[in-house]
VOVEX-271033 format. One line per 8 residues: number of its first residue (from 0); their letters; for each residue x, y, z of N, C-alpha, C. Coordinates in nm, 2 decimals, always signed. Atoms other than C-alpha are relative to their C-alpha. Layout:
<nodes>
NUM) a) X:Y:Z:X:Y:Z:X:Y:Z | ... $
</nodes>
This chain:
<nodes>
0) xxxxxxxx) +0.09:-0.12:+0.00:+0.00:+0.00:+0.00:+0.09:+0.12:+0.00 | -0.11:-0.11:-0.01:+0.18:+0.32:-0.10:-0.05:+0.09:+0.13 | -0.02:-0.04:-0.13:+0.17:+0.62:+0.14:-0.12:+0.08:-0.02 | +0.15:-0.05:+0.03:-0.19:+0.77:+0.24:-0.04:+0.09:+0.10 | -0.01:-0.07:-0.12:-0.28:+1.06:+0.41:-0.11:-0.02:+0.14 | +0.05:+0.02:-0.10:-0.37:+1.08:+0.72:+0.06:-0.18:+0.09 | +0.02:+0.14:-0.02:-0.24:+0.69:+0.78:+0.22:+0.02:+0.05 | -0.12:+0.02:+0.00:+0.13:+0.62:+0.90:+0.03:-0.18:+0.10 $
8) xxxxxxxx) -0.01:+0.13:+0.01:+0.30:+0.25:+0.97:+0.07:+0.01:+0.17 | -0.05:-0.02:-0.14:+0.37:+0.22:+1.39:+0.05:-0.17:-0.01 | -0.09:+0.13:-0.06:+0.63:-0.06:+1.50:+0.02:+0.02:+0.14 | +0.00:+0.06:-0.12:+0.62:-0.18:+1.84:+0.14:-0.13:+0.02 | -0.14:+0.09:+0.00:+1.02:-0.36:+1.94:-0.01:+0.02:+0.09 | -0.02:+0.11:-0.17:+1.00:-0.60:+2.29:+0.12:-0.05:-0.05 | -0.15:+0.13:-0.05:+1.25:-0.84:+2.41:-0.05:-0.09:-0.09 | +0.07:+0.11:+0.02:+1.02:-1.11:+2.28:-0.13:+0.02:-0.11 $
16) xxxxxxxx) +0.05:-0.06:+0.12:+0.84:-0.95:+1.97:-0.04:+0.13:-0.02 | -0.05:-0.09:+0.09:+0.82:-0.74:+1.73:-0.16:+0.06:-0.11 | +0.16:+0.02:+0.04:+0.43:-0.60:+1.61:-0.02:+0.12:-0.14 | -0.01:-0.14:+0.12:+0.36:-0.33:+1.32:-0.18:-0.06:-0.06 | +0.12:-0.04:+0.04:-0.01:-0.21:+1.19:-0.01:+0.11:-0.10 | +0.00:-0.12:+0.10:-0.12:+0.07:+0.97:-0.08:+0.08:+0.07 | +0.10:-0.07:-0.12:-0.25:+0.35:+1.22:-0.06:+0.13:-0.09 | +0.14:-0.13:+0.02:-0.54:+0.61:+1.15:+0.08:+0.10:+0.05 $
24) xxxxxxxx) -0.06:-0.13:-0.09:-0.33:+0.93:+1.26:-0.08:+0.11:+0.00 | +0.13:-0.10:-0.03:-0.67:+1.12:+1.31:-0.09:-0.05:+0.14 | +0.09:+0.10:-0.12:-0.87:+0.85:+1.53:+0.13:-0.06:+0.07 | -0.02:+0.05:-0.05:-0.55:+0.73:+1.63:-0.03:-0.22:+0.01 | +0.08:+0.15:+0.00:-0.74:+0.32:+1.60:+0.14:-0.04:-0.14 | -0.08:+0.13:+0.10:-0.53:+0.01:+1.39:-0.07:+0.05:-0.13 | +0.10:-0.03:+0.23:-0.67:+0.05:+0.96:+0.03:-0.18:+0.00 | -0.02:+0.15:-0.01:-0.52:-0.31:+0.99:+0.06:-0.07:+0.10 $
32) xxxxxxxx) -0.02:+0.03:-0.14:-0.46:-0.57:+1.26:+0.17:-0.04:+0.00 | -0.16:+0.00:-0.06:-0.12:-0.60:+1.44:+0.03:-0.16:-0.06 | -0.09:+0.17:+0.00:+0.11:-0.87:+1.30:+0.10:+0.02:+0.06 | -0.09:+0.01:-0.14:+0.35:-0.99:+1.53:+0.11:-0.11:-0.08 | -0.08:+0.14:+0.04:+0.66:-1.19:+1.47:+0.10:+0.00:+0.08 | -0.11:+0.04:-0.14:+0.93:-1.31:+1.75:+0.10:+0.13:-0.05 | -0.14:-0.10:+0.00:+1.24:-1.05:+1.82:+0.03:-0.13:+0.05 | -0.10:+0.06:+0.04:+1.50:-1.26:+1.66:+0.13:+0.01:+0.15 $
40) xxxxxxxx) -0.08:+0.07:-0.09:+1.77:-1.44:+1.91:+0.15:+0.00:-0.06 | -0.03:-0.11:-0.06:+2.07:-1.25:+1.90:-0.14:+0.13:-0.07 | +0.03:-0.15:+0.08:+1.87:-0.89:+1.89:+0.07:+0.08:-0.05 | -0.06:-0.09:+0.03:+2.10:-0.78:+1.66:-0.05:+0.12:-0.08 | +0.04:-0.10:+0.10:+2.08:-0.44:+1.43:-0.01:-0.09:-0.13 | +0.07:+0.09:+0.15:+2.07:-0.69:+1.11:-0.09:-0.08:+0.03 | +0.11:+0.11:+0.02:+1.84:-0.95:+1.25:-0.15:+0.07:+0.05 | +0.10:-0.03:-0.01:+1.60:-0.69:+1.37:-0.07:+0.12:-0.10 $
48) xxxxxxxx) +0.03:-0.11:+0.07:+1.60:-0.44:+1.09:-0.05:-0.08:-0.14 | +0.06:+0.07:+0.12:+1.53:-0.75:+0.86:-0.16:-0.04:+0.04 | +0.10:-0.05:-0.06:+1.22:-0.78:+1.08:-0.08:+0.10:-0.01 | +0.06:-0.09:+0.09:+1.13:-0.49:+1.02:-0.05:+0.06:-0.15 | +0.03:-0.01:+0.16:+1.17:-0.50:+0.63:-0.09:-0.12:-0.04 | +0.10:+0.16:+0.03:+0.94:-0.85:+0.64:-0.12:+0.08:+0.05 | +0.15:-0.09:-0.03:+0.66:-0.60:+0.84:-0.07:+0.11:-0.12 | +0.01:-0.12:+0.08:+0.66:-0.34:+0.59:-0.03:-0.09:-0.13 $
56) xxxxxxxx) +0.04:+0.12:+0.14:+0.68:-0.61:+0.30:-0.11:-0.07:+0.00 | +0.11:+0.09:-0.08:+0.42:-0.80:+0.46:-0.13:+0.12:-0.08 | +0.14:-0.09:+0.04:+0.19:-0.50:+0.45:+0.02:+0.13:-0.15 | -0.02:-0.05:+0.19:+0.30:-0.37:+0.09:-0.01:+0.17:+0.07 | +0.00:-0.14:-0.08:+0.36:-0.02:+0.32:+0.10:+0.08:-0.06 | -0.14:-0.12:+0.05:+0.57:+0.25:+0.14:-0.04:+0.16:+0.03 | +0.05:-0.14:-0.05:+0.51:+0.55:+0.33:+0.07:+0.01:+0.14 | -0.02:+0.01:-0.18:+0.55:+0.70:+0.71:+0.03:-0.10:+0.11 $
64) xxxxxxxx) -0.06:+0.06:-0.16:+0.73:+0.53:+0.99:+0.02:+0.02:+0.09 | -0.03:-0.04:-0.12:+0.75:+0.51:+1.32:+0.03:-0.12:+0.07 | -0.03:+0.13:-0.06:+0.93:+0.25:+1.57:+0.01:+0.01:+0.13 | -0.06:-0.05:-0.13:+0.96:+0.27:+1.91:+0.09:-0.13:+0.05 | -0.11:+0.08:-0.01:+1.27:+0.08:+2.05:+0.04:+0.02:+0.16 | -0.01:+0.04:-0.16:+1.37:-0.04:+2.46:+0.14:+0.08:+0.02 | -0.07:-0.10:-0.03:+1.62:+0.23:+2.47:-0.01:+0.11:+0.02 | +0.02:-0.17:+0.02:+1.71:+0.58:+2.48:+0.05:+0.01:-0.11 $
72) xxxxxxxx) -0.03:-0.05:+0.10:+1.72:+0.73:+2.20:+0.01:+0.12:-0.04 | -0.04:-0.20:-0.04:+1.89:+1.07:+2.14:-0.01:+0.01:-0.17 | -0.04:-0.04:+0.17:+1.88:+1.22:+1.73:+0.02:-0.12:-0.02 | -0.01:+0.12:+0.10:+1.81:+0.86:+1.63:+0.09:-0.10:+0.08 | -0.11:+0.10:-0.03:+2.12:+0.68:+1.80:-0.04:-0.07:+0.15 | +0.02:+0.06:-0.11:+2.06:+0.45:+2.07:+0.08:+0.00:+0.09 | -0.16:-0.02:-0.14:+2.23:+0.51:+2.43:+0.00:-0.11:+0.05 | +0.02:+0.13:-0.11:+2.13:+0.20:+2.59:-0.06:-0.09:-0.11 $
80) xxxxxxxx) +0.12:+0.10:+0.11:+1.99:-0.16:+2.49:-0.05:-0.07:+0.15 | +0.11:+0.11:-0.12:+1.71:-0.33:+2.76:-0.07:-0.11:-0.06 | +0.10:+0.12:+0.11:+1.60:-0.66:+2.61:+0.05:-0.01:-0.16 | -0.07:-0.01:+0.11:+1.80:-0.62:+2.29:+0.18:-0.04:-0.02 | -0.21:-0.01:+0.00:+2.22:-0.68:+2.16:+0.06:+0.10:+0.05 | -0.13:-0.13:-0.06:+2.45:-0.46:+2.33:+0.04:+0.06:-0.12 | -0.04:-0.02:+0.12:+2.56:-0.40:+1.97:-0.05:+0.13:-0.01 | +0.10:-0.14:+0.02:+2.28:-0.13:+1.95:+0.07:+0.10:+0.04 $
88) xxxxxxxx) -0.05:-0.13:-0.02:+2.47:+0.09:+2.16:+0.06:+0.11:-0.09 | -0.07:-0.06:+0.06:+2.59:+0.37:+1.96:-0.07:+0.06:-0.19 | +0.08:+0.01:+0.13:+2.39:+0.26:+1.67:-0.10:+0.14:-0.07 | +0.11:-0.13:+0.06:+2.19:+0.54:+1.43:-0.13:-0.09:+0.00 | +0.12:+0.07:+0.03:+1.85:+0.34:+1.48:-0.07:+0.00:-0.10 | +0.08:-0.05:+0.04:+1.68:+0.57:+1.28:+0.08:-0.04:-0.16 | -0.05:+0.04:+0.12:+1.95:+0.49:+0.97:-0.04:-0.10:-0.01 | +0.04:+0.17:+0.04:+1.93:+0.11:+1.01:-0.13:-0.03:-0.01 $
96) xxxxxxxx) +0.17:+0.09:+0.03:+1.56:+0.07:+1.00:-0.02:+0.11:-0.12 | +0.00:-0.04:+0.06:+1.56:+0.36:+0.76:-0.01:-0.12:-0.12 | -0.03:+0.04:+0.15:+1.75:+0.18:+0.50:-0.06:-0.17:-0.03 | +0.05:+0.18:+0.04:+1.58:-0.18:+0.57:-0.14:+0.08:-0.07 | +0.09:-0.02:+0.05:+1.27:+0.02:+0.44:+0.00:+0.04:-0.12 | +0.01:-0.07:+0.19:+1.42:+0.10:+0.09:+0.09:+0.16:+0.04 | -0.03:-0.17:+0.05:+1.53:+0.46:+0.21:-0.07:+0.04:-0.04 | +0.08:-0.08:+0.09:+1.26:+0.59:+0.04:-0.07:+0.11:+0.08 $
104) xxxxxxxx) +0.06:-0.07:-0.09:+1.15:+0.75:+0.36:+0.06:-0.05:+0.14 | -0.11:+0.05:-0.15:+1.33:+0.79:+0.69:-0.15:-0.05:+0.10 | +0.12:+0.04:-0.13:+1.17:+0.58:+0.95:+0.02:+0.09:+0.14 | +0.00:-0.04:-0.13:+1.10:+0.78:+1.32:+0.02:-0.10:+0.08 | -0.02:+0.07:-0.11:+1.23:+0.63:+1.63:+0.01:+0.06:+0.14 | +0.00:+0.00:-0.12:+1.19:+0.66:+1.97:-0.02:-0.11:+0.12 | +0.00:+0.12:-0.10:+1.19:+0.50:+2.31:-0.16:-0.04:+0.00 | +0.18:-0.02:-0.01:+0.87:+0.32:+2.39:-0.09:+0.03:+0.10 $
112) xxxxxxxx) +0.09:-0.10:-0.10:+0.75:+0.46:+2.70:-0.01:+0.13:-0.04 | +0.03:-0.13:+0.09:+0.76:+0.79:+2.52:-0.10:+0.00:-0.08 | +0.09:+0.07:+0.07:+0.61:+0.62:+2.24:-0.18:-0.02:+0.08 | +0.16:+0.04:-0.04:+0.30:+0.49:+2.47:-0.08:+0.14:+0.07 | +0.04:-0.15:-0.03:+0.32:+0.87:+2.64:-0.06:+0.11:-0.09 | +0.09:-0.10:+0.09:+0.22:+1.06:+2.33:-0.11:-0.12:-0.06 | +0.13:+0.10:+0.04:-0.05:+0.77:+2.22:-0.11:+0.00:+0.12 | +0.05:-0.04:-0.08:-0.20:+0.83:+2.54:-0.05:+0.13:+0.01 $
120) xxxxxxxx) +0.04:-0.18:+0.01:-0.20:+1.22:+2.54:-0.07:+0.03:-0.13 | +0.04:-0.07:+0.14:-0.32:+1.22:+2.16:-0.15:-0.07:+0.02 | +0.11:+0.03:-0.02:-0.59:+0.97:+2.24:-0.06:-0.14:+0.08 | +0.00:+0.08:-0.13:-0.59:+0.80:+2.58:-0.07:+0.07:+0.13 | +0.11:-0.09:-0.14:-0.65:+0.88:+2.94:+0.08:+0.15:+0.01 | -0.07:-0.12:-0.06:-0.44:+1.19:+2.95:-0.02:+0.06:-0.14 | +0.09:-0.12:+0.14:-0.62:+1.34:+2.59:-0.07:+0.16:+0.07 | +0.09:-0.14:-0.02:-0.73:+1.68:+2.65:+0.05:+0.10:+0.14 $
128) xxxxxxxx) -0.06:-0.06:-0.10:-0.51:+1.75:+2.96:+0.13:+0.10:-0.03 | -0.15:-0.07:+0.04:-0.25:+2.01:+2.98:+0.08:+0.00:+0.09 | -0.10:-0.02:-0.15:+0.00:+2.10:+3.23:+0.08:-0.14:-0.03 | -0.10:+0.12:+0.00:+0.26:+1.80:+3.33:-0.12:-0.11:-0.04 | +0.05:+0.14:-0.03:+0.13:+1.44:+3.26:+0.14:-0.13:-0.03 | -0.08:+0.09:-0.04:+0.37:+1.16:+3.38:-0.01:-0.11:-0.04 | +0.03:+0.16:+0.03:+0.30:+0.83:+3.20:+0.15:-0.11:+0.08 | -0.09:+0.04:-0.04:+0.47:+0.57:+3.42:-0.04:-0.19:-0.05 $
136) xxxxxxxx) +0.01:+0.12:+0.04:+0.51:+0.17:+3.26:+0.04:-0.10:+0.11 | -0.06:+0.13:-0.06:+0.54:-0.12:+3.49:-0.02:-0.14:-0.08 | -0.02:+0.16:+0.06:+0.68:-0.45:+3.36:+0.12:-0.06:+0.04 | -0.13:+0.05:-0.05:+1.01:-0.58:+3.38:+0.06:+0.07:+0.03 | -0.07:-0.13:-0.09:+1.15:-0.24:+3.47:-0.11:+0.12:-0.03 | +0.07:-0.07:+0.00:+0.97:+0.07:+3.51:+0.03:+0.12:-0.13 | -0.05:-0.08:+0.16:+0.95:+0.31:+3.15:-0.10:+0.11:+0.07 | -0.01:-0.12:-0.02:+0.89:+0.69:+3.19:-0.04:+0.07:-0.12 $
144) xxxxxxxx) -0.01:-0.11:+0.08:+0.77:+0.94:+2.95:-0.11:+0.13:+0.08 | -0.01:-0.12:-0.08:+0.72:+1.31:+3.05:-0.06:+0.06:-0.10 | +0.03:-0.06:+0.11:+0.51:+1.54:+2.87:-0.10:+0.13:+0.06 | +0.03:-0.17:-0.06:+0.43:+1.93:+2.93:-0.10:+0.07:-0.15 | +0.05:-0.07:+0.13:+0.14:+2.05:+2.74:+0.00:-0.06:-0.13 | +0.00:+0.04:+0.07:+0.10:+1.76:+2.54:+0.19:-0.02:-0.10 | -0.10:-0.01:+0.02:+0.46:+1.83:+2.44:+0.09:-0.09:+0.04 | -0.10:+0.10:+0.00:+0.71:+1.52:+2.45:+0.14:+0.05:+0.10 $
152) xxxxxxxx) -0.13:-0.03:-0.03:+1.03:+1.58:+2.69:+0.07:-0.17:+0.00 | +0.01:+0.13:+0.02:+1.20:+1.27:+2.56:+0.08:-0.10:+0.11 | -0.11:+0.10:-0.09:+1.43:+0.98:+2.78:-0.01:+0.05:+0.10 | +0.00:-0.09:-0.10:+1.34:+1.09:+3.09:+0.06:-0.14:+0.14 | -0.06:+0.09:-0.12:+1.43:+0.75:+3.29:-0.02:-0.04:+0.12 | +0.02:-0.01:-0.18:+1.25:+0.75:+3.59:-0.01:-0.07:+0.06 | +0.00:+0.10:-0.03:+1.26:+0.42:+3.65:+0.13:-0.04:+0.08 | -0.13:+0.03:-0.10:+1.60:+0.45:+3.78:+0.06:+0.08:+0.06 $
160) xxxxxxxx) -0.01:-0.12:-0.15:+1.55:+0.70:+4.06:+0.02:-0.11:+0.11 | -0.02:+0.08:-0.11:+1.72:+0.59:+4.34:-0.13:-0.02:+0.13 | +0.18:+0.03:-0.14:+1.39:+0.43:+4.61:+0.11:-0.07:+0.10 | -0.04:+0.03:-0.10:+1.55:+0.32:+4.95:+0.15:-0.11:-0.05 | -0.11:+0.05:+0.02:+1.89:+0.28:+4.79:+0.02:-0.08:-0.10 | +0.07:+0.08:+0.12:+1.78:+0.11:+4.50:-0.02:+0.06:-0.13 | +0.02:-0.11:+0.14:+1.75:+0.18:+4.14:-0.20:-0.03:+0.00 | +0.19:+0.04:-0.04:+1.29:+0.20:+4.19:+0.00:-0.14:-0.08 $
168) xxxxxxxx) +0.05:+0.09:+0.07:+1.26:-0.02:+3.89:-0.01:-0.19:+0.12 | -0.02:+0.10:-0.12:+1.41:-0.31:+4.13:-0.08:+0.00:+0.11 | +0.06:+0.00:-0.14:+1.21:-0.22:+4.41:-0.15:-0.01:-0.05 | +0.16:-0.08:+0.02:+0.86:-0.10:+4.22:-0.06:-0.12:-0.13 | +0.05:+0.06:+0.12:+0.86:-0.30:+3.87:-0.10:-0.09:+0.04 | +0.12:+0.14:-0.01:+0.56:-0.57:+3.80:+0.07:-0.10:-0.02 | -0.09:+0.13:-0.03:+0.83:-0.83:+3.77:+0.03:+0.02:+0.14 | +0.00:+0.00:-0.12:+0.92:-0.77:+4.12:-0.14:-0.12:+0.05 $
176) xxxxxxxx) +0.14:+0.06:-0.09:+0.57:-0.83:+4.22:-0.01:-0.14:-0.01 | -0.02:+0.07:+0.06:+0.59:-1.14:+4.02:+0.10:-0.11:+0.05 | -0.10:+0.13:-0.02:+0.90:-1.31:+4.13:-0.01:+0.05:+0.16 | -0.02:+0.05:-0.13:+0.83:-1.27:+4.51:-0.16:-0.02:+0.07 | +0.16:+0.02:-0.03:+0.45:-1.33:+4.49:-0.08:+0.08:+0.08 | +0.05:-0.07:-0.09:+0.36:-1.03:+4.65:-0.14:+0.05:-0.04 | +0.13:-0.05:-0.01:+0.00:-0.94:+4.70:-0.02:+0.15:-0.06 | -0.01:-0.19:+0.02:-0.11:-0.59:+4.54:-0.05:+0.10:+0.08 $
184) xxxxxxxx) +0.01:-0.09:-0.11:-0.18:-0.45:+4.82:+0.10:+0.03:+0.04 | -0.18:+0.00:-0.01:+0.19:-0.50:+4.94:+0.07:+0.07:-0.10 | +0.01:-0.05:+0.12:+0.26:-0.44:+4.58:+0.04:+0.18:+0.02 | +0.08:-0.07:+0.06:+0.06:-0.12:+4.57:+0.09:+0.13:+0.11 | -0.09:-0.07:-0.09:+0.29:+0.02:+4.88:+0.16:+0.01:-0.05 | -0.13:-0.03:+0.09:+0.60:+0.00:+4.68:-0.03:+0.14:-0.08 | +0.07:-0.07:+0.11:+0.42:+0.17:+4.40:-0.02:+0.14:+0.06 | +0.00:-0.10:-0.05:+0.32:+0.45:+4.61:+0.10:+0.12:+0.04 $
192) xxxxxxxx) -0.13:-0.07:-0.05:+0.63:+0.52:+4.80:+0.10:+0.09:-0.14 | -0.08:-0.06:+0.16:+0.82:+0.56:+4.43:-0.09:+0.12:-0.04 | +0.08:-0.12:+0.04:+0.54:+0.77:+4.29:+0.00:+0.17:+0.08 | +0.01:-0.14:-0.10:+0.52:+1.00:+4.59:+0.12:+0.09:-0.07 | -0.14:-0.08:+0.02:+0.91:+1.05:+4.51:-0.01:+0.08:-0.13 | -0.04:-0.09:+0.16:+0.83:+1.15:+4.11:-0.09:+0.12:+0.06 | +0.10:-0.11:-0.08:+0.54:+1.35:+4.29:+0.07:+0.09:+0.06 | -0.10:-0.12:-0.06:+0.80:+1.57:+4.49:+0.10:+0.04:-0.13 $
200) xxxxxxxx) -0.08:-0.04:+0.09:+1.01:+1.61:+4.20:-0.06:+0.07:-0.12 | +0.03:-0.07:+0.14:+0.80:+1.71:+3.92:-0.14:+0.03:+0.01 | +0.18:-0.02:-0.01:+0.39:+1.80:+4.08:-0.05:-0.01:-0.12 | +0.06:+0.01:+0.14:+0.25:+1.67:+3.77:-0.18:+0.01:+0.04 | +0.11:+0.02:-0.01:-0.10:+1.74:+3.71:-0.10:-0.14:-0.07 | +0.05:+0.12:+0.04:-0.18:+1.37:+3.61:+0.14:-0.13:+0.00 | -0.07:+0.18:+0.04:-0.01:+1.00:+3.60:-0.08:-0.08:-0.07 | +0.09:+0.13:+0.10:-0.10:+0.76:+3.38:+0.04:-0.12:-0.01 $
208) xxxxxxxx) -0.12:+0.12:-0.03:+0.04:+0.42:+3.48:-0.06:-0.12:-0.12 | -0.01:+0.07:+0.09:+0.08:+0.16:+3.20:+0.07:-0.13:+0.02 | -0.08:+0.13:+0.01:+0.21:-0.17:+3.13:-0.11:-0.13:+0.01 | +0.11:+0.10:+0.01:+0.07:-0.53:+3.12:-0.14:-0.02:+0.14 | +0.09:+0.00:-0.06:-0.06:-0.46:+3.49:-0.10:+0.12:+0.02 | +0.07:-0.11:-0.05:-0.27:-0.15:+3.42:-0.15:-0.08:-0.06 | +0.11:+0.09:+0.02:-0.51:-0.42:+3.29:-0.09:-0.04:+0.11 | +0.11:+0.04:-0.12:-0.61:-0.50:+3.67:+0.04:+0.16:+0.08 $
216) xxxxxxxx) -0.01:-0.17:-0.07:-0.58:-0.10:+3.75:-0.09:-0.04:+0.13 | +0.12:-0.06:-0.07:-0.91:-0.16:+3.98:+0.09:-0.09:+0.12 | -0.08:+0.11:-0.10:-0.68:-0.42:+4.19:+0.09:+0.07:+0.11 | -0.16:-0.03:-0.06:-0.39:-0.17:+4.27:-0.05:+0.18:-0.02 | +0.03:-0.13:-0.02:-0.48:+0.19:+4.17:-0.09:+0.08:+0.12 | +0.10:-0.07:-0.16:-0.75:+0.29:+4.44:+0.09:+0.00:+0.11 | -0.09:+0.00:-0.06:-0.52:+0.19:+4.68:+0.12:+0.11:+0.00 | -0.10:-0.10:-0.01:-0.23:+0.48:+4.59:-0.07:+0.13:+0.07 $
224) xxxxxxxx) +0.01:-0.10:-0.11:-0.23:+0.75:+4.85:+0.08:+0.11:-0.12 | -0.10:-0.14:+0.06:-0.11:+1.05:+4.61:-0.06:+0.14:+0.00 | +0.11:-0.09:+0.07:-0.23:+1.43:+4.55:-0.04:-0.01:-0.13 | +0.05:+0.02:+0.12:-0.16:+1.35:+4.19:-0.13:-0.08:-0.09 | +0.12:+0.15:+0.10:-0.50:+1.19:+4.00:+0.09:-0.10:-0.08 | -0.09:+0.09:+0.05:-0.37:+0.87:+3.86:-0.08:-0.06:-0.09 | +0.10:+0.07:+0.14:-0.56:+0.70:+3.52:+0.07:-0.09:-0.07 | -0.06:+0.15:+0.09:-0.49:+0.35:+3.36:-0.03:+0.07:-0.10 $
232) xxxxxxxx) +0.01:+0.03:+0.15:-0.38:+0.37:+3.05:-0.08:-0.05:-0.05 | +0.15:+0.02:+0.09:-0.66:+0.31:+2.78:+0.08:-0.11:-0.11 | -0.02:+0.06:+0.15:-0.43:+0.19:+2.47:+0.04:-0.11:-0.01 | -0.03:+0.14:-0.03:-0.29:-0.13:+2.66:+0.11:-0.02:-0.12 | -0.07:+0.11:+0.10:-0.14:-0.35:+2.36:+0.06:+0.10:-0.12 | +0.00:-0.03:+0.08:-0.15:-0.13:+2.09:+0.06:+0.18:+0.04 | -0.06:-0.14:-0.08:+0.00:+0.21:+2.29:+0.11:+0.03:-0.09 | -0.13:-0.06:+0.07:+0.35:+0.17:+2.10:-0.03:+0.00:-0.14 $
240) xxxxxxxx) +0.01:+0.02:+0.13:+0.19:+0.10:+1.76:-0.03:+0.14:-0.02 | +0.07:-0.14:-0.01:-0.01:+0.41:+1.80:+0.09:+0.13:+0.00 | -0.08:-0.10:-0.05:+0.23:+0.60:+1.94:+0.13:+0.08:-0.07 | -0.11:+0.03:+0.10:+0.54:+0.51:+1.70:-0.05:+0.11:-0.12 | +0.01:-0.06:+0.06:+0.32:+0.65:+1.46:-0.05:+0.13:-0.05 | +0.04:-0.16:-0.01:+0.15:+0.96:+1.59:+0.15:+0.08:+0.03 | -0.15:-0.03:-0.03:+0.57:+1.01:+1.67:+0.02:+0.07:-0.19 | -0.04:-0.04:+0.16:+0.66:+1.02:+1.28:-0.11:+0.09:-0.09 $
248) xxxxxx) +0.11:-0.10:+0.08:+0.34:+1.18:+1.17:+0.02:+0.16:+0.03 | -0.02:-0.16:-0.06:+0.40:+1.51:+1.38:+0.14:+0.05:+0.01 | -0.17:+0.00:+0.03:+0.80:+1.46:+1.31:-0.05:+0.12:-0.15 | +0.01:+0.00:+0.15:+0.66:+1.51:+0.93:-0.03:+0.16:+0.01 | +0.12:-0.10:-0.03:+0.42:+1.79:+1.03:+0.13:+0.11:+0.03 | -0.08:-0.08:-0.06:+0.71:+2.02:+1.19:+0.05:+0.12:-0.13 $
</nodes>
């Protein structure tokens, strides 16, 4: 499918796959449903940018891109890799998946907590808010994106604020919860104590907590003691697809 307005192609890159759709960048909603295929065993930059060129081939896509990737990513180049090759480090992201796409059109990249932070603000729980909103990810470590006025501040990292001597992620993440079978109540007291801390540091007028457990929000959210209002994420699964591509749409737009 060549390139169509209003439409751009979001890629979602895990530890353990790898998803891409054709997103509505008006409604925000999938145009076609997410295909998924394993992230390749090394995650190298060739074995996952061939991945990416089987998504795009897949869906006959020659147009707008967007990726979001388990790093930080500064002007394209990756500082870190979480769930990916160490290789990445240093890497231009935004070239290598570029040129698995033909070149014909530079692909956008960013991290994906960022990624699920503007898909959220554009058309989630934190749509129509201004001032700070804090999207915070719990999963296997805690992902961060920061956004003022709808406005992106990108790699913000807050996951690895030091909590009682600790990098949080370690103390707060839903893997935690997970490998010592803690109740979410118990849970929910981790969670708090961390939050309070982003709460003294940056009075956001909203949080928006994400990741696989904002699925049982009604379990664990009532329970946080904060001033800040706190709102499950809406977009769940499809947050980075969305997001990847409302990222490259308003890249374009600039």
């Amino acid at each position: 499918m060549g390139e169509q307005a209003g439409q751009a192609f979001g890629i979602d890159i895990g530890g353990t796959g790898i998803k891409g759709a054709i997103v509505d960048t008006t409604t925000g909603h999938l145009v076609t449903e997410r295909t998924r295929i394993l992230t390749p065993h090394p995650a190298t930059p060739d074995a996952v940018a061939a991945v990416v060129a089987r998504l795009l081939t897949a869906a006959s896509w020659q147009g707008l891109v967007g990726a979001t990737f388990p790093a930080v990513i500064q002007h394209g180049v990756a500082q870190s890799a979480a769930n990916v090759d160490p290789s990445w480090i240093g890497t231009d992201v935004d070239a290598c998946f570029t040129a698995a796409a033909g070149g014909a059109n530079e692909v956008i990249v960013l991290n994906d907590a960022d990624a699920a932070g503007i898909a959220e603000a554009r058309f989630g729980a934190a749509r129509g808010v201004g001032g700070v909103v804090i999207l915070l990810t719990f999963g296997t470590g805690i992902g961060s994106a920061l956004l003022i006025d709808g406005a992106l501040v990108p790699n913000t990292e807050l996951g690895h604020l030091e909590l009682d001597g600790h990098d949080a992620e370690k103390r707060a993440a839903a893997s935690v919860r997970d490998e010592h079978k803690m109740s979410y109540k118990k849970w929910a007291l981790r969670v708090q104590e961390y939050m309070r801390h982003v709460e003294r540091l940056f009075t956001p007028d909203l949080f928006v907590v994400g990741g696989g457990v904002s699925k049982d929000a009604a379990k664990w959210v009532p329970l946080l003691q904060l001033k800040t209002p706190v709102k499950a994420a809406e977009l769940l699964n499809d947050a980075g697809i969305v997001g990847a591509a409302m990222a490259a749409a308003e890249r374009r737009g600039e």
